[in-house]
N, C-alpha and C positions, 0 to 999 in steps of 0.2 A: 552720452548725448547722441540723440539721431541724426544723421546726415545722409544728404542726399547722394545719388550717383555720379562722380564726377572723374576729371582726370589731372593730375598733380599741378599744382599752381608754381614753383617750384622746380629747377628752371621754369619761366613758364613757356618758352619753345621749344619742340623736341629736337630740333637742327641741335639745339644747346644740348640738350641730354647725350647725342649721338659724339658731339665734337670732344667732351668731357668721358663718354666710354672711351673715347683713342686714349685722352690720357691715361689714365688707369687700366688701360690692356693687358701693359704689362704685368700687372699685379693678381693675372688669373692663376688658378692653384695653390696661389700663398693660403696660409692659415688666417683665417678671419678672427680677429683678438686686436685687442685696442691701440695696437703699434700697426696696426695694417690700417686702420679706420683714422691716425694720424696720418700717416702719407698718402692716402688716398685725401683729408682734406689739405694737405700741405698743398698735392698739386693742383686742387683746383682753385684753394687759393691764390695762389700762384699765379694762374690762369688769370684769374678775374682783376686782380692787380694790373698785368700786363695791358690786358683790355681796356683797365677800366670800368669794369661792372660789378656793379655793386652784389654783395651776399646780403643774407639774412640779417637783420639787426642782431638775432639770437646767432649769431657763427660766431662766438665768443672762443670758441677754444676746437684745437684743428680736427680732434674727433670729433666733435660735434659737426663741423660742415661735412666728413668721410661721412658718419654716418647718416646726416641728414639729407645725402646726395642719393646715395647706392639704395637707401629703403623707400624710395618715392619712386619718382618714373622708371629708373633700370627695374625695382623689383616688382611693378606692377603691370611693364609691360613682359614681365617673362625672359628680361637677358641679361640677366644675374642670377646665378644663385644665392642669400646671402644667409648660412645659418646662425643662430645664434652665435653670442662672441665664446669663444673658444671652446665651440662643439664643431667646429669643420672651416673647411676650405672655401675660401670667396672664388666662384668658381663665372666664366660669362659662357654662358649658353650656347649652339650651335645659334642660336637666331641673333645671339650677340654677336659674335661674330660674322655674321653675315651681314650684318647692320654698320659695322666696319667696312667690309671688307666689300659688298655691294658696288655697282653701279648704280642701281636705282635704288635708292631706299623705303621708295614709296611701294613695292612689293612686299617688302619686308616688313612696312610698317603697318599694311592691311591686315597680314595673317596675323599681325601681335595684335592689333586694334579688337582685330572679329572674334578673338578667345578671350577678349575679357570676359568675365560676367559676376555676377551677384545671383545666388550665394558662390562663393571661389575659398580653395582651400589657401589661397593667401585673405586671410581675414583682414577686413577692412571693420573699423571701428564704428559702429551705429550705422551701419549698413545691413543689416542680420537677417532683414525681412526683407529686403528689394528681392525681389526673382525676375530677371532683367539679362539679356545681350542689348548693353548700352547700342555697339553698330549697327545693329538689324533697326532697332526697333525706330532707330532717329531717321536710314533711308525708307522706313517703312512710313512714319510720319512726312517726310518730303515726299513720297507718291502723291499725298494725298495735298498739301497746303502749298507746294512748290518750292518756296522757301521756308529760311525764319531765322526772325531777328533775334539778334542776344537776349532782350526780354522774356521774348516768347520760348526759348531754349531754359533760361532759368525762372521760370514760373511753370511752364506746362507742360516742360521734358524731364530737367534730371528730378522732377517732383514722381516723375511715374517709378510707384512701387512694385508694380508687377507688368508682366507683359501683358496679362487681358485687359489692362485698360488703358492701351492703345490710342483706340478707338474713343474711348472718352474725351483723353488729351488731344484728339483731331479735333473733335468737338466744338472745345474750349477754345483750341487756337482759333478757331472760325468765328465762333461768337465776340470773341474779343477784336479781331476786325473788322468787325460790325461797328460794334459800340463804336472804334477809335475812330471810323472813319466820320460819324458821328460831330465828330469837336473840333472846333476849331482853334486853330492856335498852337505855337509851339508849346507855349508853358503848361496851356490846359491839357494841353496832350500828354503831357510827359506828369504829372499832378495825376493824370488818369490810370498812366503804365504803372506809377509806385501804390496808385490804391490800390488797384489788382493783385499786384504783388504782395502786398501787407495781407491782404484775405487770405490768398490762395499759401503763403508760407504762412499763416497763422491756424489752417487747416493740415497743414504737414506739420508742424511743431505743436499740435493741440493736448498733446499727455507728455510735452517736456515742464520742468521746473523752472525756465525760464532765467538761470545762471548764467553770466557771460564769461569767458574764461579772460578776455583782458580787462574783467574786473577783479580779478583774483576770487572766482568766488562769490564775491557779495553779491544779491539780493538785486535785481533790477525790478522796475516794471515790463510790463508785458512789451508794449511800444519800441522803448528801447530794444527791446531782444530782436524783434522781428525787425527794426529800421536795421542791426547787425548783421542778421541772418541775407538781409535783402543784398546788403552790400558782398558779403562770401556770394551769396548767389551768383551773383553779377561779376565775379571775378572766376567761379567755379565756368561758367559760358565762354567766359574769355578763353578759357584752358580748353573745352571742348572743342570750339573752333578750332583752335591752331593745332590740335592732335588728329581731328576729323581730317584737315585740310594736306596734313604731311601724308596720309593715305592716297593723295590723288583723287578719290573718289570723289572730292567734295571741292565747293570753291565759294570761293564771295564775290556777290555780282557787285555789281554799281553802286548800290544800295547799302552796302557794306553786312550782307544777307547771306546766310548759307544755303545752297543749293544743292543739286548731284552734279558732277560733271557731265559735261555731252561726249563726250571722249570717249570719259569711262564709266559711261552710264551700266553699259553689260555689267560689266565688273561688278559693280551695285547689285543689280539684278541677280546676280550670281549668286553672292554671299549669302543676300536675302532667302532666294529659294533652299541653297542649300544647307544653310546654317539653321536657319528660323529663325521664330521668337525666342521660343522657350530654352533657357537654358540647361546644360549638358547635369546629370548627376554626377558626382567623384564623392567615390569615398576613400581616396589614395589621401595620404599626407602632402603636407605643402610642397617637399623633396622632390617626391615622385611627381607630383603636376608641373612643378616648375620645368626639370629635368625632362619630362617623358611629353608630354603637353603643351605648355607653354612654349618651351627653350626648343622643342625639335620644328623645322620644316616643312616638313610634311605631315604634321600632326592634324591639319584640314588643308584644302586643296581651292587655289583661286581658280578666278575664269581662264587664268594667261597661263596654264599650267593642262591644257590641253590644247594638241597643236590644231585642230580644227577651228579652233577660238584665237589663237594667236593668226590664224591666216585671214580670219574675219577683220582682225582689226587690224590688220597692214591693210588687209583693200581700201577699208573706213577710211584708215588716215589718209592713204592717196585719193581715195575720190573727192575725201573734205579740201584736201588739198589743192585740187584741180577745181572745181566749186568753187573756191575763194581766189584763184587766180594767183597762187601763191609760186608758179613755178618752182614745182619740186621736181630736179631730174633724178627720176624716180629709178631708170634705168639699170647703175650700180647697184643700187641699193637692191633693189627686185632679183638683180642674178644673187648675190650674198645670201641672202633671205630665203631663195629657194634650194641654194647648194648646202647652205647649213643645215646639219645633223644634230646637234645640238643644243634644246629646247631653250637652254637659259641664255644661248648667244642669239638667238632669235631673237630671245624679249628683249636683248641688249641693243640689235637693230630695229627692233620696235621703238623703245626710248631715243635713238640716235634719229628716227625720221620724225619723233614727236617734237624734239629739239629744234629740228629744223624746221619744221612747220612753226614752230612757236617763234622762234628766230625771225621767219622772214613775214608772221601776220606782228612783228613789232616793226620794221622796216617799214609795214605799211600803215602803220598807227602812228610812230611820227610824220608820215607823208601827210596822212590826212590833217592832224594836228598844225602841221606849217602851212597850211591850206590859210590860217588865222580867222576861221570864222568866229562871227561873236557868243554865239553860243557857247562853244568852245572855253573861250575869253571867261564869260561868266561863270559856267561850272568850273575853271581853276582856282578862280578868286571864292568863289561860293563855297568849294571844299576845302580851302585855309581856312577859313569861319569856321567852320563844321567843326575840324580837329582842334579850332584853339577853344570850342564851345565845350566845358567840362561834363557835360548831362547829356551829351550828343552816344546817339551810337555807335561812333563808330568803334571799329576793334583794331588794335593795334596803332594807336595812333603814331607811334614814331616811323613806322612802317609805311603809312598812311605818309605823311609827310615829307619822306624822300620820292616815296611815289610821286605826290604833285607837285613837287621841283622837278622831275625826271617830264612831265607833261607840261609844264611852264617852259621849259629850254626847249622841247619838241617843238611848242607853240611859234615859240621866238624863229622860229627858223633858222636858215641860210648855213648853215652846220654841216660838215663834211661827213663826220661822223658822229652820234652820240653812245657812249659806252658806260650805262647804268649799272650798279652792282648788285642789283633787284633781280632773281629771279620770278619770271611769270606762270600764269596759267592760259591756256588756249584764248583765253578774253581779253589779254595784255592787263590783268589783274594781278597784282603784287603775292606773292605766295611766301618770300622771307630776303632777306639779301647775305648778301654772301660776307664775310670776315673778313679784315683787314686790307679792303679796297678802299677807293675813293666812294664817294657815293655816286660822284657822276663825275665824268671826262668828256669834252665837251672840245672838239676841233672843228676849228673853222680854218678858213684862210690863212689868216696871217698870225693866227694865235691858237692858244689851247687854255681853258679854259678848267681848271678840277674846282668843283664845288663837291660844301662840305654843310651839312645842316643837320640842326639838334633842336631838339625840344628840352633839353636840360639845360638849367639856369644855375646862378648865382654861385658859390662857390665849386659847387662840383662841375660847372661848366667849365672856371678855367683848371682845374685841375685834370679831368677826362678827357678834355678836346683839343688843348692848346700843342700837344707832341703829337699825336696821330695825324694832324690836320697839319703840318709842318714838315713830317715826314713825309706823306703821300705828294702835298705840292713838289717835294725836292725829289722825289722819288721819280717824277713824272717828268722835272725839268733835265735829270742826268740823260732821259730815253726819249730826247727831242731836240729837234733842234730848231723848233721855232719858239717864239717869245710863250711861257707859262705864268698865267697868272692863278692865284687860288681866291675864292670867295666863300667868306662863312657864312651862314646865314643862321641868327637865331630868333625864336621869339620874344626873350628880353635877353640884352646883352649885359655880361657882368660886369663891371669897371675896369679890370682889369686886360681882356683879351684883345681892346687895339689899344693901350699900351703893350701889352705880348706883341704883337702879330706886326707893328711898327719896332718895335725896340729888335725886333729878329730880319725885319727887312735891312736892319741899316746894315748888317754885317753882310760880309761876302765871303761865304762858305765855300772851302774846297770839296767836301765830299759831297756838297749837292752844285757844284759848280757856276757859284755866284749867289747874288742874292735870292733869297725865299719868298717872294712877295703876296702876301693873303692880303685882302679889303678884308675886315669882319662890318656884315651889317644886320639889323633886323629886320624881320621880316617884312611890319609894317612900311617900310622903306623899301622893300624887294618890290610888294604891291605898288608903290607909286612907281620904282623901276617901270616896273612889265606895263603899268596903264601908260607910260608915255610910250615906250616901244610901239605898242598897238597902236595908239592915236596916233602918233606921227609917223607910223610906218617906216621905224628905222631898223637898222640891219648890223653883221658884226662890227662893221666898221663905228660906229659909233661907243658900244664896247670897248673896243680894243683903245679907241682916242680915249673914254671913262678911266681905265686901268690906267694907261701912260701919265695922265693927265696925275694921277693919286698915288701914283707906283712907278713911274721912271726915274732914275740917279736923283735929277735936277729936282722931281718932287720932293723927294725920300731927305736931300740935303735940307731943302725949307723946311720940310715938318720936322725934322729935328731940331729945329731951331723952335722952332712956333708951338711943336706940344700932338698928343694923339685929339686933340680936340676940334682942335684946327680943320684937323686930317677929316676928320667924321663931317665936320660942318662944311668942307669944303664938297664933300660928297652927298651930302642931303642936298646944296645948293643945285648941283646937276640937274638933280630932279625934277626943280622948278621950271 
């Protein structure tokens, strides 16, 4: 079956791929045989247990998750070696381990990104004929269109089978902003994106048989094949994004759009010129490419790997930095920077002043945001709609939706501190969040505030969310000493999680030192929350009376008596 150019769905973030090579680190050297591909999936089962994150419906059996982990993204970004089972040693790469063992991984993950290519002596299945460096040739399409939408990445990018027709897919993506801009309407618009789509993959799949493999086989009509194809499509984009975006190079503006960064636009530039289009010939075995090519370092050479290029972009970041009124005292930093002899502790105080530029243009992102103008107001409430809208585009939507809680508390003001567990990009755009944090901590005055939200429902909600969200609250109350309250926040809530989150307030824990007290509400209710805030121009203090009023002793005694129903109706009435 032919398939387009893509990159593994599977974990589908590569933060996930990186935190899963730690576990299996250990297991470099060992002989690769079907007792190794058991404990390699033992532990990530393991892993996603702990978590809470779901595996494949097929992880039926623990070799199967070993093996279905290590021959997707570790083996196709070059930091595994894996040979057949019991012809060799499961070995992780010099680039693997660097990918551990790094400060930034977003260097690491350039030079693995920019060696993919088609044809590759790691054979990709119905890929045979693509002749393609997927990196080049997508910053060489953003030269030209600026951005581009998920749609337009899976109909008119991973569809390019060779690198000379480039230029064509420029074309295409142009003419079809035409048309779209054309129609009005969200439905007709989006009725327009899936005809395109159905043409333009019914021209790439035109000499297949038209089989679907979750029909086992059998016999479809054409229709059918290509509405399936459409759907991989659009999950194959998803994947690109968030492998594009771990290189740094690239980001999603406002629009939920991929771009180049301003940052590290050189960097871009770089690759482009010196890589190219066209891809490399080998005629070594998989071994050798993997081992010599892939898995080594210096196998191509970035922009930040020449020190005239690394002294360009310290100035860059300090002048952006002075530009934006960011007060960076640059001073420390600057002697460090030019006493250092060693290229890779450079780039390391490169990353260390990018940090802090990114740090303190957030510092000024919730300033503005408490500013509460209405604008503001409307694009929060207007991109909750967006992410609960299923046909919408945005990417990542659970990602997406701690973000606009993270911009909702901003909004609210009056906060001494707020502490997201979202890392950004230069535009205070959401880039992935970090593991086993809160989602947001949230100090004010006279209270502390952790909020916790989920786009996951019905039983897997209260089984995923009801201990992490219990821990991190009590986590938070042992390292404080003013009053902590937790808030959940879901899109539908399941029946059970304010009887959960009530039945655990009544008790008074020693190891989180007193009681655990979480609201669970929905979202739809978080929205009337935030519109009366605004209208009536209230402050924490109001908050904090809300919590007491729902969550002090003297409450927590009547709602035990009266039921978690009570609880919930006594706090929708707030609202009114």
């Amino acid at each position: 079956m032919k398939s387009p150019w893509s990159f593994p769905t599977s974990p589908r973030s590569p933060y996930k791929v990186i935190e899963r090579l730690k576990l299996i680190s250990s297991l470099d050297g060992k002989e690769y045989d079907t007792n190794l591909q058991i404990e390699i999936g033992k532990r990530i089962r393991e892993e996603s247990e702990n978590l809470k994150v779901g595996l494949s419906s097929n992880s039926s059996t623990l070799d199967f998750v070993g093996r279905d982990y290590i021959t997707r993204a570790p083996k196709k970004l070059g930091i595994v070696y894996v040979p057949g089972v019991g012809k060799g040693k499961f070995e992780l790469t010099e680039q693997g381990r660097n990918l551990i063992n790094s400060k930034n991984m977003e260097f690491v993950m350039q030079r693995q990104i920019a060696k993919i290519q088609y044809p590759s002596p790691i054979k990709v299945r119905g890929t045979e004929k693509i002749k393609l460096i997927p990196l080049t040739a997508t910053i060489k399409i953003l030269k030209s269109v600026k951005d581009l939408s998920r749609s337009e990445v899976m109909m008119f990018v991973i569809t390019i089978e060779n690198f000379s027709k480039i230029d064509q897919s420029i074309s295409e993506i142009l003419k079809f902003r035409e048309n779209l801009k054309k129609i009005k309407g969200n439905l007709k618009r989006r009725k327009f994106r899936d005809e395109v789509g159905i043409k333009k993959l019914n021209l790439f799949y035109k000499n297949e048989d038209f089989s679907i493999r979750e029909k086992k086989g059998k016999k479809v009509d054409k229709s059918e094949f290509l509405r399936t194809k459409l759907r991989n499509h659009k999950d194959y984009a998803d994947s690109i994004f968030r492998y594009f975006i771990s290189t740094g190079l690239f980001k999603l503006n406002k629009k939920s759009r991929l771009e180049i960064s301003k940052i590290n636009e050189k960097d871009a530039d770089y690759l482009l010129e010196t890589i190219g289009l066209e891809p490399k010939k080998f005629d070594n075995d998989e071994k050798t490419f993997v081992k010599d090519y892939m898995g080594k370092e210096n196998s191509i050479s970035l922009y930040t790997d020449k020190l005239d290029n690394l002294l360009n972009k310290f100035d860059y970041l300090k002048k952006l930095s002075s530009t934006l009124d960011l007060k960076i005292n640059t001073t420390e930093i600057d002697k460090r920077f030019k006493n250092e002899k060693s290229l890779d502790i450079k780039k390391d105080i490169i990353v260390e002043l990018q940090k802090k530029f990114i740090y303190l243009k957030m510092e000024k992102f919730i300033k503005k945001l408490s500013e509460r103008k209405k604008n503001d107001f409307d694009e929060i409430v207007g991109h909750f709609e967006e992410i609960s809208d299923r046909n919408s585009e945005i990417l990542d939507k659970p990602l997406q939706y701690e973000y606009n809680f993270f911009r909702a508390f901003s909004f609210i003001g009056d906060a001494e501190k707020i502490i997201p567990s979202l890392n950004f990009d230069e535009d205070i755009n959401p880039l992935n969040t970090t593991s086993n944090k809160p989602d947001l901590i949230i100090e004010y005055k006279d209270f502390i505030l952790v909020v916790e939200v989920t786009l996951s429902a019905g039983q897997r909600q209260y089984e995923s969310e009801g201990a992490p969200v219990f821990r991190h609250v009590g986590k938070c109350q042992n390292e404080n000493n003013k009053p902590v309250f937790g808030l959940f926040i879901c899109e539908k809530m399941d029946v059970n999680m304010p009887i959960e989150f009530l039945s655990r307030a009544m008790v008074k824990t020693k190891i989180y030192n007193g009681r655990v007290r979480i609201l669970p509400i929905e979202r739809s209710d978080f929205n009337l929350l935030f519109e009366k805030i605004y209208n009536e121009e209230l402050k924490s203090d109001y908050l904090f009376g809300m919590f007491n009023s729902l969550l002090d002793d003297n409450a927590l005694n009547k709602y035990q008596e009266q039921g978690e129903e009570d609880w919930i109706n006594d706090f929708k009435a707030n609202l009114s």
